[in-house]
C-alpha positions, -999 to +999 in steps of 0.1 A: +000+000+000+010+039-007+027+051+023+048+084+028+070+089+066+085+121+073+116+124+095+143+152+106+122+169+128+133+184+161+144+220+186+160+243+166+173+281+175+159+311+157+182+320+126+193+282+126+185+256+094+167+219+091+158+197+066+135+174+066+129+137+043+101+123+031+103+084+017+073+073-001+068+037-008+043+018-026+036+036-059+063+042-088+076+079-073+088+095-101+050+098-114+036+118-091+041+155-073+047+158-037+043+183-012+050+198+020+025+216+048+022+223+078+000+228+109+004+248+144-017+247+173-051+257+172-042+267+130-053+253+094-034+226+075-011+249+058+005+243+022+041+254+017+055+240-016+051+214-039+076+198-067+066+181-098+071+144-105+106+149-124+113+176-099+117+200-124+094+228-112+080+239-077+058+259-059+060+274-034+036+296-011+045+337+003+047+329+038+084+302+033+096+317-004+133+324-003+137+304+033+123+272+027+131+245-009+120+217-017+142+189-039+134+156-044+158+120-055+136+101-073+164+071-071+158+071-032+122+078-036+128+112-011+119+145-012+133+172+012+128+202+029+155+226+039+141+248+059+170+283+063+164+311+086+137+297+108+114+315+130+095+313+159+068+313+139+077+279+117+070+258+151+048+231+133+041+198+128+052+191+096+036+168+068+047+153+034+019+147+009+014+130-022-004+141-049-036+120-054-040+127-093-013+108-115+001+093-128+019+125-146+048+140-161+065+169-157+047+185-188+014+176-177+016+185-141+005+223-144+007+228-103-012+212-070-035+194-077-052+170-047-036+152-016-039+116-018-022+105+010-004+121+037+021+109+057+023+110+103+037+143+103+072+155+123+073+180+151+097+210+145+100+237+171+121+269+170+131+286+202+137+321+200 
């Protein structure tokens, strides 16, 4: 069956930099988008970027652009997140997604499309 486990979470400092992997497993990996989100306490599930299948393109929302990327080895069947210049306000859990429509291409994937399946989620907190 599809599944998709985060890891790299943990305390980090204000200013300081993490990356988090996500390893899906079940499905052929290089055909379908994945994504990133997030959710604090007491907030909305929050989407931060996504890469398409050959992780040629991403998106990625206001709130992370030019702090967090997203990268992807579809050999290891991992994406990542490298998260720079975190804040108090990134304290999160954080979830890995795949996209539910597929399987696509790079040229037909023309941006987010659905969650399919998500994976547990991993706890990052930033102290200030």
């Amino acid at each position: 069956q599809v599944q998709v486990v985060e890891s790299g979470g943990g305390l980090v400092q204000a200013g300081g930099s993490l990356r988090l992997s996500c390893t899906g497993s079940g499905f052929r990996f290089d055909d379908y988008a994945m994504g990133w989100f997030r959710q604090a306490p007491g907030k909305g599930r929050e989407g931060l970027i996504w890469i398409s299948p050959s992780g040629g393109a991403t998106g990625t929302a206001n709130s992370v652009k030019g702090r967090f990327t997203m990268s992807r080895d579809n050999a290891k069947g991992t994406v990542y997140l490298l998260m720079n210049s975190l804040k108090s306000e990134d304290t999160a859990m954080y979830y890995c997604a795949r996209q539910g429509r597929g399987p696509m291409s790079d040229v037909q994937w023309l941006g987010p499309y659905d969650v399919g399946f998500w994976g547990q989620g991993t706890q990052v907190t930033v102290s200030s």
